[in-house]
C-alpha positions as semicolon CSV with decimal commas, in nm:
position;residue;x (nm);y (nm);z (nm)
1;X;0,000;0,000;0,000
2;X;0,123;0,352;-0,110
3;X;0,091;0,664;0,137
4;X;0,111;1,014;0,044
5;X;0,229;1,280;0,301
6;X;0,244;1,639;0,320
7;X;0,498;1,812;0,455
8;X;0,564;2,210;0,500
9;X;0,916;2,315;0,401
10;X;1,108;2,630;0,272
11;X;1,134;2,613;-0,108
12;X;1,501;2,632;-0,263
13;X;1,708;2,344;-0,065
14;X;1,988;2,242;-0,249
15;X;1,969;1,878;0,003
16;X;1,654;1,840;-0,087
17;X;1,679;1,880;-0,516
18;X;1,507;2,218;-0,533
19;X;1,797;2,376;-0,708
20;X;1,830;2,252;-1,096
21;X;2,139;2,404;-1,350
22;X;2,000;2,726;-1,513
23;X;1,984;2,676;-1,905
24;X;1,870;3,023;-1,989
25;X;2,067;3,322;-2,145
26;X;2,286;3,534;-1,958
27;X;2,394;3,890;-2,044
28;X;2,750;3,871;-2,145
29;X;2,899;4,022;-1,827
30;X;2,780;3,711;-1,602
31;X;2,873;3,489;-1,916
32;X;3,239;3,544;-1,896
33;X;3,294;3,497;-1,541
34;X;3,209;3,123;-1,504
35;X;2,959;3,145;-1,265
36;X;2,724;2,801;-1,261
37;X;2,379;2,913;-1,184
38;X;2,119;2,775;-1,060
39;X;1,724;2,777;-1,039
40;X;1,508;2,667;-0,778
41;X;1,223;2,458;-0,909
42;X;0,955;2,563;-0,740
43;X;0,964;2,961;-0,704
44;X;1,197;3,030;-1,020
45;X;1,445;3,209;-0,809
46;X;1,787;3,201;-0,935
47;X;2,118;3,139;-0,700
48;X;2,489;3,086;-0,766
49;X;2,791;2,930;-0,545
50;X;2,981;3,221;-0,350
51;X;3,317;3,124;-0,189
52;X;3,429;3,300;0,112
53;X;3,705;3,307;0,333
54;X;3,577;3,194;0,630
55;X;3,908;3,269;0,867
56;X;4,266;3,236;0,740
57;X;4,303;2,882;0,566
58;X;3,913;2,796;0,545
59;X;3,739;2,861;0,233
60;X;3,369;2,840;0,250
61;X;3,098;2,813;-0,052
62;X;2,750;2,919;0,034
63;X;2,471;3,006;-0,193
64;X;2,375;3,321;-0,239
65;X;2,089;3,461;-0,451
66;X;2,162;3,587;-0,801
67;X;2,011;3,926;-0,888
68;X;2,149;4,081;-1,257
């Protein structure tokens, strides 16, 4: 027998698959630099991988959300 749950979650989770590779066009400025986008599938928003230091030898990459 198959069940069906509902659960309440925030949208755009990266663990949980919300966050597909963006296929659309870029302007050439955001082109150039390599940047992988990506778009959540539920709300459209779009996001992209920031590094940042986080102290002297740590190097952290957090999502951040991508406004052009």
């Amino acid at each position: 027998m198959k069940i069906k749950e509902t659960i309440e979650r925030e949208c755009c989770d990266p663990i949980q698959g919300d966050l597909k590779p963006y296929m659309g066009k870029l302007s050439p400025k955001f082109r150039n630099r390599g940047i992988s986008i990506k778009f959540c599938v539920h709300c459209g928003q779009l996001w992209y991988d920031k590094r940042r230091a986080d102290g002297i030898w740590w190097n952290e990459t957090v999502l951040e959300r991508f406004i052009p």
